[in-house]
N, C-alpha and C positions, 0 to 999 in steps of 0.2 A: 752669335758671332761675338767674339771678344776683339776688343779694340788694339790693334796692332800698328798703329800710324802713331808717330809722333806730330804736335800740331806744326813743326817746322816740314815735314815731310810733306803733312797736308796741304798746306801755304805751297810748297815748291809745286804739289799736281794742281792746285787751284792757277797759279800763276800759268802754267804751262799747257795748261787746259785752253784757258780765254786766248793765251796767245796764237794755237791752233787753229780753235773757233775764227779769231780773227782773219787771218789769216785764209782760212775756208772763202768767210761770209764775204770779202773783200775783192774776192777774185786773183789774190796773188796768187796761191796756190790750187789748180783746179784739175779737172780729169781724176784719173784714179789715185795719184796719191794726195789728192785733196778730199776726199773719200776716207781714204786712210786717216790722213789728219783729225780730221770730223769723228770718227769714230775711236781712237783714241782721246781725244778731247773729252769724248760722253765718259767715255772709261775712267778716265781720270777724274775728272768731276765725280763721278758716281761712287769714286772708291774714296776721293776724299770727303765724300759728304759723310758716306755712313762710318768712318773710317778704322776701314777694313779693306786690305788688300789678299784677296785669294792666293796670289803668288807669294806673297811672306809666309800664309801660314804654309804653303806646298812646301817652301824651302826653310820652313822652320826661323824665319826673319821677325825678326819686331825690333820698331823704333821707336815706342814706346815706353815708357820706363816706371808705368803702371802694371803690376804682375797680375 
């Protein structure tokens, strides 16, 4: 996998990840689409950890400015 995330990209799903988790674990948001949240949250985290997102390369995207 080639690296297709810029590290601002990664920081914005890292940020947006925790705020979901949050969110979840708190009880604001709960039933199915706290569920939903939860599991975009994994996704997000996961794709900025390794960072690679499946959907850029499907859509030919990178924010990366490493070739």
């Amino acid at each position: 996998m080639k690296q297709n995330m810029s590290s601002l990209d990664r920081n914005v799903r890292w940020v947006a990840a925790v705020i979901m988790a949050v969110l979840y674990f708190t009880g604001t948001v709960s039933g199915t689409l706290g569920l939903v949240l939860l599991v975009a949250a994994i996704i997000f985290g996961l794709t900025g950890l390794v960072k690679f997102c499946p959907l850029y390369s499907i859509f030919g995207i990178s924010t990366c400015s490493v070739k």
